[in-house]
N, C-alpha and C positions, 0 to 999 in steps of 0.2 A: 794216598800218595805221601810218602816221605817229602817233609821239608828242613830244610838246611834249619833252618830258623829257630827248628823245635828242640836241637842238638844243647843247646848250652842249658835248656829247661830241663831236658831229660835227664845231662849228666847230672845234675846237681839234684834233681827228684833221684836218681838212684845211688849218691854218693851217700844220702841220707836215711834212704828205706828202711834199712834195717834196724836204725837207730828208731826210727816213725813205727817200727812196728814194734817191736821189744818197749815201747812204751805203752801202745795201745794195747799188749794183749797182758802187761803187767796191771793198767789203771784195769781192763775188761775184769781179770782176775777177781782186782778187789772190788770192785760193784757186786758181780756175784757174790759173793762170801757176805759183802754186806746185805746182800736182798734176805739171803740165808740166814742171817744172825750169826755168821761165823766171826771170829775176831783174830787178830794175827797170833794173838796170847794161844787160843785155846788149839791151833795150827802148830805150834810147834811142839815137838816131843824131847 
């Protein structure tokens, strides 16, 4: 059941999502690369 209550949480969790995510999946990026031994150096061309 929708509650009025959850409106001002919700917009503000979605004003911000994309920003929450475009960082999650940039730190995600670099843990991989680290688990790998990859390094930003040897990434670029």
């Amino acid at each position: 059941m929708y509650s009025r209550s959850d409106s001002p949480g919700s917009t503000s969790f979605n004003a911000h999502a994309g920003a929450l995510w475009a960082r999650f999946t940039t730190y995600l990026r670099r843990e991989i690369a680290a688990g790998l031994g990859m390094t930003k150096a040897s990434n670029s061309s």
